[in-house]
N, C-alpha and C positions, 0 to 999 in steps of 0.2 A: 346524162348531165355532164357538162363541161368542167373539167377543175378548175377553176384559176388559179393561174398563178402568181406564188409571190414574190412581188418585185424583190432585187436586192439591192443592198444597203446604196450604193453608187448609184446604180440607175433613179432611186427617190432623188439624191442628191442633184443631178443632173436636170431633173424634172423641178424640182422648186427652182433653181437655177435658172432653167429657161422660162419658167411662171415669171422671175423677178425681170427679166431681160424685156418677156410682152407686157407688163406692167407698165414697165419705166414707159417703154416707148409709146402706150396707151395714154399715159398720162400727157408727155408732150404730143402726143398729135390732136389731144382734145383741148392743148392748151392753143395750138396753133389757130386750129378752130376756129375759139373766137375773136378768133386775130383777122382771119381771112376766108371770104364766103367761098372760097375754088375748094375748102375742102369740107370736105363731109364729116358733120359730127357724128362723134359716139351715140349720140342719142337717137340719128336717124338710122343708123345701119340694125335692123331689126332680128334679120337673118343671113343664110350666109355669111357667117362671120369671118371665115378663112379667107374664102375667094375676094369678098369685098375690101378687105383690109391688107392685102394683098396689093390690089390695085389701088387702095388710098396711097398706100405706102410708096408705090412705085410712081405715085403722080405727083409727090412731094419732094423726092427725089430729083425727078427729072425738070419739073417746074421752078422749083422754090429752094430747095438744097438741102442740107441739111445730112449729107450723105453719111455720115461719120456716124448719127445719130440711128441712122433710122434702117443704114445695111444691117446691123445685127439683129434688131425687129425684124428683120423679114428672114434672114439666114434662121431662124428660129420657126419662124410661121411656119416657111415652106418642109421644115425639119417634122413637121407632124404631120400625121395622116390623113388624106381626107374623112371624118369618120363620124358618127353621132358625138362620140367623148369629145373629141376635138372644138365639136361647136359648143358642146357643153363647159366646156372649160373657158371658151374664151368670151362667152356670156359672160362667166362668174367673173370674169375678169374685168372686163369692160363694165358690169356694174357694180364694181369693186373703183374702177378709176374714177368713174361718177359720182360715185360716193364719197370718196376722199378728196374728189376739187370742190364738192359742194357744202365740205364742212371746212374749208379756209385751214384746213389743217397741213397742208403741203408742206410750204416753205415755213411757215412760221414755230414749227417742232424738229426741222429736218427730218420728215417722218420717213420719208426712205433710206436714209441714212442707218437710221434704226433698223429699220428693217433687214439694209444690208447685212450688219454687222449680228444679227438675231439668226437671220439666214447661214453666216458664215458661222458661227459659233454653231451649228447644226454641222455644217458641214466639215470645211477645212480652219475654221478659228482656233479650233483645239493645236494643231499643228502650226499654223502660222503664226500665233504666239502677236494677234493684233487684238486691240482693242478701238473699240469710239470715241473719237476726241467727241467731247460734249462740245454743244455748242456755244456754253460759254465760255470755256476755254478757249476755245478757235479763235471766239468775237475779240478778247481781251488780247491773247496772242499776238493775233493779225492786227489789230488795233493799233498797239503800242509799237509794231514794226514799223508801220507806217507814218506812225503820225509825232514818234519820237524827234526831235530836232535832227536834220539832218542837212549839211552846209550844200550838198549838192543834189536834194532832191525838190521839184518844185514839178508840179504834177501837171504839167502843162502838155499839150498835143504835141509839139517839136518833142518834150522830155521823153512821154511816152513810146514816141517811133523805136525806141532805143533803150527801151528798160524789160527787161523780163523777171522773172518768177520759178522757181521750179519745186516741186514737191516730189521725189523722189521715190515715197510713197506713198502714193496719194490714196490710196482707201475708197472710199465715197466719197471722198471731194469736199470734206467737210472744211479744210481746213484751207485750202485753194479757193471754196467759196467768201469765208470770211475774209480773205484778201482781198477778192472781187467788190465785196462792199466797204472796207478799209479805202480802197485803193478810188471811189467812185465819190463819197465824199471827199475826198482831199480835192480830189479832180473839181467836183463842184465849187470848190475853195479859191483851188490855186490860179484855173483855168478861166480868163478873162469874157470868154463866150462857150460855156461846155456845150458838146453836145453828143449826148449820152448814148444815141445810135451808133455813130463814128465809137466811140468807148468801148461800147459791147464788141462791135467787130475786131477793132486792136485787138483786145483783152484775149480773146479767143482764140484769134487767127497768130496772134505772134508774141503777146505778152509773157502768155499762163501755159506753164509747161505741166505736165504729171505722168507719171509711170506710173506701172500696177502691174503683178504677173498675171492678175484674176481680168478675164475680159469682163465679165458683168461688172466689176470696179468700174473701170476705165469709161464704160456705157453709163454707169451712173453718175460719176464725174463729170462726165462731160455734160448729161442731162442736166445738172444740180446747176453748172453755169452758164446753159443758152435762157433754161428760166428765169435768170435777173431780167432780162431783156427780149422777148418776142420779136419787137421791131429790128432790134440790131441783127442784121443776118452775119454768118462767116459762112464760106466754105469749106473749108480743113480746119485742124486745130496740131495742138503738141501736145495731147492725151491721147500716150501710147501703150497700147500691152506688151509688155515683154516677155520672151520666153522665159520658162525656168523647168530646171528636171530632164531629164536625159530622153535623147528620143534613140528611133526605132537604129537609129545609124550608131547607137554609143554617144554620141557628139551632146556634150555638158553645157547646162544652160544655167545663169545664177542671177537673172532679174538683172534687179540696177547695179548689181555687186561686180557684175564683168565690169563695169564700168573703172573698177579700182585697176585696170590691166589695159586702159588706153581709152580713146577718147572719142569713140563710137560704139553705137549698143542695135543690135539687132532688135526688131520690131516684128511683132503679128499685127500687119496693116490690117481693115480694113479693103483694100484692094487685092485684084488678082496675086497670089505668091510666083514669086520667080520660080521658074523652073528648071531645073540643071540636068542633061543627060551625064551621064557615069556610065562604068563597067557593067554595074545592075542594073541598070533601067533607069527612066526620069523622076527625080526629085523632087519635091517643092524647098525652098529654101526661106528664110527669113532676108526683107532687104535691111539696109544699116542706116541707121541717122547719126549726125555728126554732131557732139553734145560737146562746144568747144570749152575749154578748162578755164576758169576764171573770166567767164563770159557771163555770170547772173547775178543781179542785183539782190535777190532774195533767195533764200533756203528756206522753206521750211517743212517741217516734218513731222509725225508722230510715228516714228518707224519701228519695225517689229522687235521687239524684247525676247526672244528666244534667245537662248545661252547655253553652254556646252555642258550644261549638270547634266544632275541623274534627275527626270528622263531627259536626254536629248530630243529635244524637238525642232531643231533647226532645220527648215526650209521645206516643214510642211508634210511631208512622205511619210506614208504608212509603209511606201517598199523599199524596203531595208538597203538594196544594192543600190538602189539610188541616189539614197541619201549617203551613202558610202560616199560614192565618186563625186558627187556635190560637196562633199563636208573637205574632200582632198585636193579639188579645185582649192576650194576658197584659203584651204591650207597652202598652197602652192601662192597664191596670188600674197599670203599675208608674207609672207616670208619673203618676195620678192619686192613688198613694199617700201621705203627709205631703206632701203640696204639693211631688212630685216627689224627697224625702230619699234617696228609695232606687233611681234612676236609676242605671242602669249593675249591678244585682246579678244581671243574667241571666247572666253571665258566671262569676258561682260556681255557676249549676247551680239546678237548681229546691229544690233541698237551701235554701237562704239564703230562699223564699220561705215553706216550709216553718217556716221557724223564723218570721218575721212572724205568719204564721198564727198558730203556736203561742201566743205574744203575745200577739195577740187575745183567743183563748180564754180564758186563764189569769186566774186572779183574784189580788186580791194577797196574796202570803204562801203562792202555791202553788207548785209547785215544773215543769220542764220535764227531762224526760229524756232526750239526744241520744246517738245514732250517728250520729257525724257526720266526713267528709274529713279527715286531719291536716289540711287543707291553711286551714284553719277558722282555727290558731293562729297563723298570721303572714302569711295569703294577702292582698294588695291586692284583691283581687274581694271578698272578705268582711270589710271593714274595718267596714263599716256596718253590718254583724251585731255583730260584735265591739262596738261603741259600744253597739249596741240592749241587749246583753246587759250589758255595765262596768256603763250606766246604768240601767237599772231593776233590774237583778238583785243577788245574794250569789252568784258563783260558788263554787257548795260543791263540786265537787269535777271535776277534769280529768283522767281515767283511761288510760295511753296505755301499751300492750301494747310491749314491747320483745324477745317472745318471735317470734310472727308478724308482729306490725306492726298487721294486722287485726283487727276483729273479728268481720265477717262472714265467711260461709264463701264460694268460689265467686269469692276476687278477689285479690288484694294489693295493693290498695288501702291505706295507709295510714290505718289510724281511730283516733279518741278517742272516748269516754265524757265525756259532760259533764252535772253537775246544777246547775241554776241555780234559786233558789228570789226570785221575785218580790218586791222589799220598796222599803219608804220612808226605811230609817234610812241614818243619814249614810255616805259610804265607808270614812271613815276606821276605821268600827266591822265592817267585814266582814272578812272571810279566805276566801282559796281554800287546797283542801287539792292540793297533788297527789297520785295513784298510778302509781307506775310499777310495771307488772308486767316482774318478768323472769322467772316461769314460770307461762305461761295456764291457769287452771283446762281440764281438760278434761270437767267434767262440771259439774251442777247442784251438787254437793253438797263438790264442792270448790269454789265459786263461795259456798254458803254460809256454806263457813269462812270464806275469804278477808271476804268482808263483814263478821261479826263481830270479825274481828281488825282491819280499817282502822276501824270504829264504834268499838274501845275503843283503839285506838293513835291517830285524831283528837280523842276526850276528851283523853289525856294528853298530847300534845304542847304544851310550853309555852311556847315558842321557837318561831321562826320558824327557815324556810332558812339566811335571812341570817343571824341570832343562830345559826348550826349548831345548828339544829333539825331531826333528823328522826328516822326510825326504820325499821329492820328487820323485816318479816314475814317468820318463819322455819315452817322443817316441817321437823325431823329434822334441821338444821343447813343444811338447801338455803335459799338467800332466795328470795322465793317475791314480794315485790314491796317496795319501797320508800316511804317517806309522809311526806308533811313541808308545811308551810302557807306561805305567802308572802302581803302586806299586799296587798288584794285594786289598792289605787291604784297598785300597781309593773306590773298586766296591761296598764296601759296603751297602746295600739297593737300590742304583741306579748306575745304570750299563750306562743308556743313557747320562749324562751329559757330558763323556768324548768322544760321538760322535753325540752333538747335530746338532752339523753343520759339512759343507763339510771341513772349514778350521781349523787347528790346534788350531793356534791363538787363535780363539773364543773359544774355551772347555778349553782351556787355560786360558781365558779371566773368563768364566763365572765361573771353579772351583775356581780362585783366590779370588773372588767376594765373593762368597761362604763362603771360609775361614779365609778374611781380615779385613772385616767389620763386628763390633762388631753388635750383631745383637738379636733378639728374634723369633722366630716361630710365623707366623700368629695367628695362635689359642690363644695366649699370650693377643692379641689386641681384643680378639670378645668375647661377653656374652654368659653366659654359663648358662643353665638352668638344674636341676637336673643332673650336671654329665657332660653334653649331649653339646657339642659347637654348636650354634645357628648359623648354614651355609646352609639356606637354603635346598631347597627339588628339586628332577631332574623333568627333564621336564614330565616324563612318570608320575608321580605323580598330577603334576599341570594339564595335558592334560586328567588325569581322572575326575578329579572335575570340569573345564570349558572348556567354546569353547569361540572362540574369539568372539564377542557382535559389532553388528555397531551402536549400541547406547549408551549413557552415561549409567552407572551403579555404583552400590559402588566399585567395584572391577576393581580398576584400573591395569591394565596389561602391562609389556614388552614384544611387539610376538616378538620371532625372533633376530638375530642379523644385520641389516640393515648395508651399507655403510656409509651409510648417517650420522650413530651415529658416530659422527667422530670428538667429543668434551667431556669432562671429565664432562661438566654439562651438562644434559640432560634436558632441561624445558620439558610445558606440550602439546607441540605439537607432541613429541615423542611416550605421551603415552595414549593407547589405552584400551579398558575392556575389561571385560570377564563375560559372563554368567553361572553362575552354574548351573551345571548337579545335585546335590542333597542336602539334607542336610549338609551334611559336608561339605561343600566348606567353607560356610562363617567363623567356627572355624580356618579351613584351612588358610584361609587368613589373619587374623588377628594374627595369631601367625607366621606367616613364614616373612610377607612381611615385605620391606627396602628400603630405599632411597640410598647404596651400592652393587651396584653389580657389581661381575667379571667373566669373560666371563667364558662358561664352554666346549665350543669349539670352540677355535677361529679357523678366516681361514685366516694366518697370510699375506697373498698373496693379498689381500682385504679388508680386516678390517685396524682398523688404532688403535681404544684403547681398552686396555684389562678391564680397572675398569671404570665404570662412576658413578656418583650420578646422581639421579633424583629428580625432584622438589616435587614429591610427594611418599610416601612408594608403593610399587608396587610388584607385584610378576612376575618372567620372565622366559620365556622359554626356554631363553638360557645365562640364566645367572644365578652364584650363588645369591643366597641375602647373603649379609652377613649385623651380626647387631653386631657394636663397641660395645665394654664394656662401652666406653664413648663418647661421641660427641667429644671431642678434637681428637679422635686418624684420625677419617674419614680423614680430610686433608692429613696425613701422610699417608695412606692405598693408597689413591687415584693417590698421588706425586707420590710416588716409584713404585706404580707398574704401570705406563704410563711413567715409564724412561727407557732408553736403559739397565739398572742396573736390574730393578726389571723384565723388558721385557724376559732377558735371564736368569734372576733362573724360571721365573711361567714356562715356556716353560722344563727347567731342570727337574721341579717335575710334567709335562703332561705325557700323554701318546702319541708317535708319531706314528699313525697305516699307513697312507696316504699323504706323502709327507707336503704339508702346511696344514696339519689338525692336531690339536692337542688337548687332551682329556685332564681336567683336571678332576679327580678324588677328590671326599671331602677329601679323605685321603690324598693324598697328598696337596690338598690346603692347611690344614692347617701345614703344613711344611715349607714353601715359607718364607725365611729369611727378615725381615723387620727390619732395622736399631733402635737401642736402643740407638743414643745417639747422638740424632738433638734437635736441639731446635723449642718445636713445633710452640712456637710462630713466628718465623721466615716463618716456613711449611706455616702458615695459612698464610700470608702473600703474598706467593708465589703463592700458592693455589687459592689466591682470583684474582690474578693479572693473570694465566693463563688458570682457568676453562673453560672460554666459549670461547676461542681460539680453532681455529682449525686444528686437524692434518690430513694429510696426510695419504694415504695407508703406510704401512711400507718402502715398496722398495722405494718410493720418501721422504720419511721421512728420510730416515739414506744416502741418495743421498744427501740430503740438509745440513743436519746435517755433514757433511762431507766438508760442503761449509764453515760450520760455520751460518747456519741457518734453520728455523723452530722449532718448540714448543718441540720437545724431547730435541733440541740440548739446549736450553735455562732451562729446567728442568734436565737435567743433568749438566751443567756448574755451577747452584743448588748445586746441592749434590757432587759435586766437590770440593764445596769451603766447604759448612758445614761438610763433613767428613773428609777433609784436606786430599784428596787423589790425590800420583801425578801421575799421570796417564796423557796417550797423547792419548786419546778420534778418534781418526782423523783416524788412518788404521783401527781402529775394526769398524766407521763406514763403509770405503771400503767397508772392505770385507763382512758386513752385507748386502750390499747396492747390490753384487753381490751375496750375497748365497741364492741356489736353492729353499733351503724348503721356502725362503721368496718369489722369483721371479719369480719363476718355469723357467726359463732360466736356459740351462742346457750348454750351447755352448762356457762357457766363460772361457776355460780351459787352455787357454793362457794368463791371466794376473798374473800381477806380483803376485812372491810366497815367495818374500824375505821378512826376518822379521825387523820389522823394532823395 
């Protein structure tokens, strides 16, 4: 008896890989089918399934075209053996492709799309750090690029000889597709005689660019856009696979990223590889296409989010040396970029180089279309994106789901939607719109609506935020998303403040706050040692030098941020020790630890206070230490930031990656505006009277508080009277009391939206 053996890990990979490649191409040659009686259907080729399809393949080719499509079909066929399994497989296959045209399920789910990305998440998804634009997303995206006013586009046959597209990473083509159909009604619009053959062929042959390092990408891409159209033929396209990863020569390859180092990118055509004699023998080589810089009308992308934490998963590679020399390219090229400007952006993820690229590309007056990280709106890693983008661009529109948080499928990942259209004219003269969705299209065609209602609801909006500017998308009486402009010079350094929350009101509420109350910067209020502001150390730090201790030690500790802590004084039942792991610990502690500290990632859904004092100096693992310039100030640090006031700027200057989770950053901590003109003696007073009170989770806190009771409402009714501010306290807790990122309740899309 024979063993079998068992495959490994790669070789399965390689095998669904090439199952997805004779799929795809199954699917369009039985689409072609019945389009055209030269070729033979899936349904008649009974047996022989290699040899026959083989020959369909190469008569499709040589007849009809389609070469781009259908050489990897066959580099794949011929790649198996002739063998029983073989015929057995491509049976399953073929009535696998049959099955799927004959339930209309194709195009109207993007079901290979899915499949791609189900596929790659098996595979290299873990590594590449991609996810699935949904296809509502895409539709609304590409929708609103296109059909946004624009002085110089009018989608006419002369326009189009001369306009392109490019997606840079283009995935499955999901997002390159929804342009296709953006871009086909306008045409039917604009275009005085369309004709949607001649369209398809453009579209293909010179419009619609896309990269991919992954060739099945590239194959499905390209599949995903000859299916709008059977009749429109092309010959060639500009869906290219790029190399990436180090080959057999040493010689460093980084997808679209070489692109940041000049203004040509090597290609895996498709056709025969060049071939180079050398000292060792003949080579194959990659040939070059010329991607000229500020030659494209559109960007857009949903590009990969891997970033330089702990794990490093940048650019995919399970082999260690190769991700080395890849990660010291890309190091090399960043440092070589504006004379070094954009040093330090490895750290938001290949996503921020992605957008540089973008840049490149674009011409002026074009526009870029992003799925991109919340983490985009107020993150210190992405501050020099944020500038790249304030300053050349018009951000037209910042679109942030308040339903799932995401817009890809396969994460919860916090995303926004962002279009920025290239220009010259002054700031003063621009406006961003926001969107906030509080219920996510689930299909293409609710995606459609949604667009046409924010296109004729950013017409009419006359008023800004700040002037209580905005408006209501309704369906049936449900809001379906919110919309309202803000002066594009106010984004400046934090872009999230003006969609911290799902309702207007509050970004409303919280920039006025902002702007009204005389105030000082955190950093103002804490000691400072050479230079250097004394705000504590992160936890990866603390968690090098101890472990938690179940016995008393000198080194009293905060683990964790519990429920439980759910009072501004924290006695010594709270706190816990720590054993040092080496030498340094005990220096370590004695210069970091405090009796102040604030949270440094609250989980606002659960927790109830952002600052507490402790009965004794401590160091915490999730919490800043912070240590006052003086003992009098602690009172007033501790008051304002456990009021509804201080609650919504520390949240302003977080980072929001994950619905009720929020990062605060040292850099930004010490930003968080702290009132300059209370009388402290009063604070302390306060202070002393509500410390060891106890609050509530948020969402029953600002419910009560809304009654006219519990400890926030009593500490803000405080700072009410000693700031002399007149304010009606009562709707902004409502609507605290219902918004999502505090409740995670997403359902409550029916209550009142009037302002009061």
């Amino acid at each position: 008896m024979v063993k079998k053996r068992k495959r490994k890990a790669g070789e399965v990979d390689l095998l669904r890989i090439a199952s997805f490649i004779l799929l795809n191409t199954m699917i369009f040659h039985e689409k072609l089918a019945n389009m055209n009686e030269r070729i033979t259907s899936l349904k008649e080729i009974t047996n022989n399934y290699q040899s026959k399809l083989i020959e369909e393949w190469e008569k499709i080719i040589n007849e009809i075209g389609y070469h781009s499509i259908f050489h990897s079909g066959l580099q794949v066929l011929r790649s198996y053996p002739s063998s029983p399994q073989t015929e057995c497989i491509l049976k399953e296959l073929k009535d696998l492709t049959l099955n799927i045209l004959a339930s209309g399920v194709l195009l109207r789910h993007d079901l290979m799309g899915r499949v791609y990305h189900k596929l790659l998440l098996q595979t290299a998804g873990g590594y590449y750090a991609t996810y699935y634009t949904s296809v509502p997303a895409a539709t609304l995206l590409a929708e609103l690029i296109i059909k946004t006013e624009h002085k110089d586009w009018k989608f006419t046959n002369e326009f189009l000889e001369n306009f392109t597209i490019i997606d840079p990473a283009c995935g499955s083509g999901t997002l390159l597709s929804a342009l296709y159909a953006a871009i086909r009604d306008k045409y039917i619009i604009d275009c005085p005689s369309p004709d949607l053959n001649w369209l398809h062929t453009i579209l293909l042959e010179k419009v619609i660019w896309g990269f991919d390092v992954l060739d099945f990408a590239t194959h499905l891409t390209l599949m995903t856009l000859a299916l709008h159209n059977l009749k429109g033929k092309f010959e060639d396209s500009h869906i290219k696979t790029l190399p990436n990863g180090v080959d057999e020569h040493g010689n460093v390859y980084l997808g679209t990223l070489d692109y940041l180092d000049g203004q040509t990118l090597l290609v895996k055509d498709y056709r025969e590889p060049i071939k180079r004699k050398t000292m060792s023998g003949e080579r194959e080589e990659f040939p070059e296409i010329l991607v000229p810089p500020n030659n494209f009308d559109v960007v857009i992308m949903n590009p990969p989010f891997s970033r330089s934490a702990k794990p490093n998963i940048k650019f995919g590679y399970a082999d260690e040396e190769a991700r080395k020399l890849m990660i010291e390219k890309l190091k090399k090229l960043t440092e070589r970029l504006n004379n070094g400007k954009y040093k330090g952006i490895g750290k938001a993820g290949l996503g921020a180089y992605f957008v540089i690229i973008g840049d490149k590309m674009l011409k002026l007056n074009g526009r870029m279309g992003l799925v991109m990280p919340r983490a985009i709106l107020s993150g210190v890693s992405w501050e020099k994106i944020r500038e790249l983008l304030q300053d050349k661009y018009e951000i037209e529109y910042i679109i942030s789901n308040f339903d799932t948080w995401s817009w890809s499928e396969d994460t919860d990942l916090g995303e926004v939607l962002i279009i920025a259209r290239k220009t010259d004219k002054p700031e003063e003269e621009r406006e961003t719109c926001y969107v906030n969705i509080w219920k996510k299209p689930k299909n293409a065609i609710e995606s459609l609506f949604l667009s046409q209602k924010i296109l004729r609801e950013r017409k009419e909006l006359a008023e800004t935020l700040l002037e209580s500017g905005w408006s209501f998308i309704k369906q049936e009486k449900e809001v379906k998303a919110a919309i309202y402009k803000v002066p594009h010079k106010s984004l400046r350094k934090n872009w999230l403040i003006f969609c911290l929350f799902r309702h207007p009101e509050l970004n409303k509420f919280t920039f006025e706050i902002m702007q009204t109350i005389p105030s000082r910067p955190l950093a103002s209020f804490l000691a400072q040692e050479r230079g250097e502001i004394k705000s504590g150390r992160d936890i990866a730090q603390i968690k090098s030098l101890f472990e938690e201790s179940s016995t008393i030690t000198p080194y009293p500790m905060l683990w964790g941020h519990q429920s439980n802590m759910n009072r501004m004084f924290l006695d010594k039942s709270f706190i816990k020790y720590g054993e040092p792991k080496n030498s340094k610990a005990h220096k370590f502690h004695e210069k970091n630890k405090s009796n102040l500290l604030i949270a440094e990632r609250p989980h606002i859904n659960t927790e109830s206070v952002l600052a507490v004092e402790t009965e004794e100096k401590v160091l915490a693992t999730a919490f800043w230490e912070l240590i006052p310039k003086e003992d009098k100030f602690l009172p007033l640090l501790l008051l304002w930031l456990n009021s509804t006031f201080g609650f919504v700027l520390t949240l302003a200057h977080a980072v929001n990656s994950k619905a009720q989770i929020f990062k605060l950053k040292k850099e930004r901590l010490h930003d968080i505006p702290i009132p300059s003109n209370v009388d402290l003696t009063h604070v302390k007073e306060k202070y002393e009277e509500v410390k060891k009170k106890e609050f509530k989770p948020y969402p029953q806190e600002f419910s009560l508080a809304s009654q006219g009771k519990g400890v926030r409402y009593d500490i803000d009714k405080f700072f009410v009277k000693e700031l002399n501010l007149d304010i009606n306290l009562k709707p902004i807790y409502e609507m605290l009391s219902e918004e999502p990122s505090i409740t995670l309740q997403k359902n409550n899309t029916h209550y009142t939206t009037k302002r009061h």
